[in-house]
C-alpha positions in Angstrom: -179.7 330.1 162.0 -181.0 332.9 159.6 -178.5 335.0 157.3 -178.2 337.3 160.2 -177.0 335.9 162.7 -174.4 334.0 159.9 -173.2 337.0 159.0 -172.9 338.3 162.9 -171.2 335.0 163.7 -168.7 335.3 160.4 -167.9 338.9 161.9 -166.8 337.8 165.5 -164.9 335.0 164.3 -163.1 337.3 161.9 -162.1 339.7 164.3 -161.2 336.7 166.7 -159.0 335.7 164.4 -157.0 338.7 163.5 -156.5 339.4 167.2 -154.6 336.1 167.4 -153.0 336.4 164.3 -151.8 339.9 165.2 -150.8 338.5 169.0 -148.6 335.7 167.0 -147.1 338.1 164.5 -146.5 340.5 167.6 -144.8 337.5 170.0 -142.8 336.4 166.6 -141.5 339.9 165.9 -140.8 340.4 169.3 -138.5 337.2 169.5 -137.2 338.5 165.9 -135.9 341.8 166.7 -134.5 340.3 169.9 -130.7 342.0 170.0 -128.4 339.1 169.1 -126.2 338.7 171.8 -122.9 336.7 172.1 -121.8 335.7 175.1 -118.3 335.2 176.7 -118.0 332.1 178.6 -114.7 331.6 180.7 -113.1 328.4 182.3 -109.5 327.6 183.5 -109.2 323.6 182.6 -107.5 323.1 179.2 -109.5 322.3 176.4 -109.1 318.7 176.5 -111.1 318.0 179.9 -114.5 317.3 179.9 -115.6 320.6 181.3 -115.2 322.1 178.0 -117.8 319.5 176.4 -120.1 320.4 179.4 -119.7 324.5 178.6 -120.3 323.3 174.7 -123.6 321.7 175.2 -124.7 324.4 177.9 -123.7 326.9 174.9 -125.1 324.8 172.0 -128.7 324.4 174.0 -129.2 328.1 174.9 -128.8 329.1 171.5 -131.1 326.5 169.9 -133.7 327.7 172.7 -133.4 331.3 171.7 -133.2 330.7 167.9 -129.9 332.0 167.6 -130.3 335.3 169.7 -128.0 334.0 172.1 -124.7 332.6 170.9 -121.4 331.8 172.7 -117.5 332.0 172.4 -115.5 329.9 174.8 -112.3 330.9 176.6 -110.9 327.9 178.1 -107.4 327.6 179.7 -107.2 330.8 181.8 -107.5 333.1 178.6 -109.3 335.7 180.6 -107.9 335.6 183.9 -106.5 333.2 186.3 -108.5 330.0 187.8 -108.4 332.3 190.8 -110.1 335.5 189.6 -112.9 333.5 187.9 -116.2 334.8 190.3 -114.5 338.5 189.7 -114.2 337.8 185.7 -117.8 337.5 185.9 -118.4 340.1 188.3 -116.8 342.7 186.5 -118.2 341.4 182.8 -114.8 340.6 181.5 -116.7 337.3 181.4 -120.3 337.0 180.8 -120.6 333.2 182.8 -118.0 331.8 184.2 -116.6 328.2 186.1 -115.7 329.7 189.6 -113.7 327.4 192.1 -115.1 329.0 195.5 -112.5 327.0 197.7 -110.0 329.3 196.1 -111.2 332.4 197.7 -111.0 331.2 201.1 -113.8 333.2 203.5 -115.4 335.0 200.9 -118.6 332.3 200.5 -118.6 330.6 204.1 -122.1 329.0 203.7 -121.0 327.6 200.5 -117.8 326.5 202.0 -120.0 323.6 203.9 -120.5 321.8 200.9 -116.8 321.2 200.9 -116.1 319.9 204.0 -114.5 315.9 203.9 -116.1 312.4 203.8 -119.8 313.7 203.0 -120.9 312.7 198.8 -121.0 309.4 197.6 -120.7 310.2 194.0 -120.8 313.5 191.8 -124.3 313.2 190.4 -126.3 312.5 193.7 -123.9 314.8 195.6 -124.3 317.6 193.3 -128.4 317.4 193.3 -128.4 317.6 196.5 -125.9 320.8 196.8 -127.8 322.8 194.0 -130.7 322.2 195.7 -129.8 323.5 199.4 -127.4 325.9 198.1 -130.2 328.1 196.0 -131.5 329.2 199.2 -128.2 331.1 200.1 -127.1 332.2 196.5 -129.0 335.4 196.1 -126.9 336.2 200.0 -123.6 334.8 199.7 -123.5 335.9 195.4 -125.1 339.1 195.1 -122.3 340.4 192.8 -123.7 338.1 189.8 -126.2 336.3 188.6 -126.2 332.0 190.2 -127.2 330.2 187.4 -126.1 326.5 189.3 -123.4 324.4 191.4 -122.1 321.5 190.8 -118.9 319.2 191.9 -116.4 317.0 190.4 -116.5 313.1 191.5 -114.9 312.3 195.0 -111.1 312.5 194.9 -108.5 311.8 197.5 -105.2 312.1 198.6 -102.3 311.0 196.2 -98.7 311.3 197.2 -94.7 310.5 196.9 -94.6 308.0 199.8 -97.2 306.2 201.8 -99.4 307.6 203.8 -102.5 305.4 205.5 -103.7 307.3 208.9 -104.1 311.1 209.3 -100.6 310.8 212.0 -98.8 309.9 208.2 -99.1 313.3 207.1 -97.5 315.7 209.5 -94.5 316.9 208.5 -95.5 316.5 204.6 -96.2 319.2 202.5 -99.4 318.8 200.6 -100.7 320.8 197.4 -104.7 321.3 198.7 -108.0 321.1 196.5 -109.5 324.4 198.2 -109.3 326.4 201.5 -111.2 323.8 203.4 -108.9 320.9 202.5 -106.0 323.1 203.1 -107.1 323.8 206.8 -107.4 319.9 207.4 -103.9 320.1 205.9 -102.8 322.3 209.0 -105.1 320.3 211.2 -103.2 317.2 210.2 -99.6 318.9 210.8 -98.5 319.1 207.3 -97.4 322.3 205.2 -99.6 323.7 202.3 -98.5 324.3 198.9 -100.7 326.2 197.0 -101.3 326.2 192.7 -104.2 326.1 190.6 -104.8 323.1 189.2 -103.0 323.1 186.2 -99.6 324.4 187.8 -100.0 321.3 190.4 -97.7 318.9 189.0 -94.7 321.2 188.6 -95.1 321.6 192.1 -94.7 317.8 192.9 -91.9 317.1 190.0 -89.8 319.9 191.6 -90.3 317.9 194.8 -91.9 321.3 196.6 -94.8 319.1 197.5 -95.2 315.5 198.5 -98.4 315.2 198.0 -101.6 316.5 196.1 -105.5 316.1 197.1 -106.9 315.4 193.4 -109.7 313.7 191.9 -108.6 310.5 190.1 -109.2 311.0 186.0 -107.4 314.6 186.7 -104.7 312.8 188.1 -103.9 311.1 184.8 -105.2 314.0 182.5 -102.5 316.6 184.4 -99.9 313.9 184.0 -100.2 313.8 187.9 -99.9 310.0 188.2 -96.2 309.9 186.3 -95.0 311.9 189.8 -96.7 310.4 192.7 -97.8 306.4 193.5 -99.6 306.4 196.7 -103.5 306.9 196.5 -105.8 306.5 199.2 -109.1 304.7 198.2 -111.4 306.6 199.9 -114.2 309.5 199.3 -112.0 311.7 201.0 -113.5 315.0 199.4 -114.9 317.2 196.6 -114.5 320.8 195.2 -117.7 322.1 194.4 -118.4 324.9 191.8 -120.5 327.6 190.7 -121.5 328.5 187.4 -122.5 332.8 187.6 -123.3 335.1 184.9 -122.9 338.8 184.8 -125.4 340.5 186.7 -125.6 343.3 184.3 -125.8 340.9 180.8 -128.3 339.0 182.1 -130.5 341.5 183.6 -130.0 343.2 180.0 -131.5 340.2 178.5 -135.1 340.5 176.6 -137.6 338.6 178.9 -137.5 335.7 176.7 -134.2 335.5 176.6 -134.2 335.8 180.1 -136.3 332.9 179.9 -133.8 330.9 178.2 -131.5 331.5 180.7 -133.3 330.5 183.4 -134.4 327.1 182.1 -131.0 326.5 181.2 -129.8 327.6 185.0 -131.8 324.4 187.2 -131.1 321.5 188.8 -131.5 319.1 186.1 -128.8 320.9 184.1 -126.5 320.8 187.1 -126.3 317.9 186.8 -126.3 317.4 183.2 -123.4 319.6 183.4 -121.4 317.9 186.1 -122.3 314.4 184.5 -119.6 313.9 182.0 -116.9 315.4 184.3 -118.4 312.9 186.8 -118.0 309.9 184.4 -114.6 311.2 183.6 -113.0 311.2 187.3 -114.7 307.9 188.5 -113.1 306.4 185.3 -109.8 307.9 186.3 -109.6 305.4 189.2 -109.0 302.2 187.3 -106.4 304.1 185.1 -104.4 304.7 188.2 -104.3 301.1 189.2 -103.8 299.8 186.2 -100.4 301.8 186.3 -97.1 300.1 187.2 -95.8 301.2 190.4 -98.9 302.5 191.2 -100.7 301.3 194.8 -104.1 301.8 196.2 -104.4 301.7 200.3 -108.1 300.8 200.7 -108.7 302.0 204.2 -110.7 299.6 206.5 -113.7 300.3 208.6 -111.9 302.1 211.4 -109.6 303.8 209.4 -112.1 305.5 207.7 -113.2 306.4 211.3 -110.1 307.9 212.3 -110.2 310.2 209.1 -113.5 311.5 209.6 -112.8 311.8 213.7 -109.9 314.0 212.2 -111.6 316.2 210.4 -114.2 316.6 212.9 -112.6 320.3 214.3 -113.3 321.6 210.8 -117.4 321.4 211.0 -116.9 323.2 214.0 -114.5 325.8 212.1 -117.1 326.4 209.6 -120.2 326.8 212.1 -118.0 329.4 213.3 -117.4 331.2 210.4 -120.9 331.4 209.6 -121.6 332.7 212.8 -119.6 335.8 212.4 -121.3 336.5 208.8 -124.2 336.3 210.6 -126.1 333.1 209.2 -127.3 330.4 211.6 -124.8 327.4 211.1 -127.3 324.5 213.0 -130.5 325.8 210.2 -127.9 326.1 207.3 -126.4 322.7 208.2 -129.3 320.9 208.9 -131.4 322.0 205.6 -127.8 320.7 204.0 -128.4 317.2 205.9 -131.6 316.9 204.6 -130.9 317.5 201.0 -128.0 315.3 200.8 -130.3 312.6 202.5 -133.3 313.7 200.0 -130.8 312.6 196.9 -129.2 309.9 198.3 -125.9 311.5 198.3 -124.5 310.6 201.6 -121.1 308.9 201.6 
């Protein structure tokens, strides 16, 4: 090669060079001048359940992702609204992402409101792959108000209650506190009275004797001091409560698109279920707690029993189909796509 063409070559490399240079400078600028942003994150357990290690790591991850442009302050506890209000927290931006309990808002997310139909998840893990992945079809419908960023569930909980009760003929007459406004309709189906709280008011409710009974997940049980006022579980996958993690629709769509970007890796699957995951661990630990109580009894149910539960909650599949129906969705797709995910994860009870 004569001097030339060296010289022509040294040129072209040169300016090569200083374009990518000046494309990394740009791209590092960019991410530099990035507004730093801190966000409010809201929940309604106390401090001490594992939710708030969940919210934590969620918290800790998107900030190391965004190199600090994105930092967080958790309100745990109700601090910003009731366990009620939490979709309308975020909604509104008093929150910036919050825990919302759909089943406390009874009608307002009826395709959602399959997920928390009786006798249908296995364990919290399985069960809550599955729902993220069927529910993010119906998200951008059911929650245009904010922004989905996942769902989730606690492990499967049960009844627990004052005196014994077996077969779904056992609770008419009883009043029951309910997990959400599909376990309080199989409440009415059974013949029993509802009694509704949050969950942390629930065990005032039972030491006042207003309620006989509460549907709660086991390591809750013991973590709300449940366990010191009732002594009758029954050992069955008898339900969940699923969740939703939203953001405001506003913050996020205020974001820089690399923030953005942070946000939506850190709103997926695989973090649903890295955020249900210690919660998970936590409730199915709560069961040997419980028996290992004095006083306390488990009623394992036998084959047919378990039957007789599920034919008794039969009537609400139907309920639901209904109420899907007049929003205007079409129950048999939305519950057959549902099917298949929970059979795609191996989260069928």
């Amino acid at each position: 090669m004569n001097n030339r063409n060296v010289s022509r070559l040294s040129r072209v490399l040169g300016v090569a060079a200083a374009v990518v240079l000046a494309a990394f400078a740009s791209a590092t600028a960019a991410r530099a001048e990035d507004q730093k942003i801190e966000l409010k994150l809201a929940h309604w357990l106390p401090p001490a359940h594992p939710l708030q290690k969940s919210v934590e790591e969620w918290a800790a991850a998107i900030k190391d992702a965004s190199h600090g442009s994105l930092t967080a302050v958790i309100f745990p506890a109700e601090q910003l609204g009731k366990a009620f209000d939490h979709y309308d927290l975020a909604r509104d931006g008093i929150a910036d992402a919050s825990f919302v309990n759909p089943g406390y808002q009874p009608g307002r997310f009826p395709i959602l409101a399959l997920s928390d139909l009786p006798f249908q998840y296995h364990d919290a893990k399985t069960g809550t792959a599955a729902l993220d992945d069927w529910y993010r079809a119906y998200a951008a419908r059911e929650m245009k108000d904010v922004h989905y960023c996942f769902a989730f569930m606690h492990d499967p909980g049960t009844l627990h209650t004052r005196r014994k009760v077996l077969l779904p003929e056992d609770v008419r007459g009883l009043k029951l506190r309910p997990a959400d406004a599909t376990i309080g309709n199989f409440v009415t189906l059974l013949g029993a009275t509802n009694v509704q709280a949050s969950a942390p008011a629930a065990r005032d409710l039972l030491e006042r004797h207003v309620a006989d009974g509460i549907f709660f997940p086991w390591g809750s049980l013991v973590l709300f001091g449940i366990d010191k006022v009732v002594k009758y579980h029954i050992d069955a996958n008898v339900y969940v409560t699923t969740f939703v993690w939203v953001l405001n629709k506003a913050r996020y769509e205020g974001l820089a698109a690399d923030q953005k970007a942070v946000i939506d890796a850190h709103c997926n699957a695989d973090w649903a279920v890295r955020f249900a995951s210690p919660w998970a661990d936590f409730e199915a630990a709560g069961r040997a707690k419980v028996a290992a109580e004095p006083g306390q009894t488990i009623l394992t149910l036998t084959p047919d029993q378990l039957k007789t539960w599920r034919e008794a909650a039969a009537p609400l599949h139907h309920d639901w189909a209904a109420a899907v129906k007049r929003a205007g969705g079409d129950p048999d797709a939305i519950a057959q796509a549902f099917a298949a995910s929970l059979a795609a994860h191996h989260a069928q009870y």
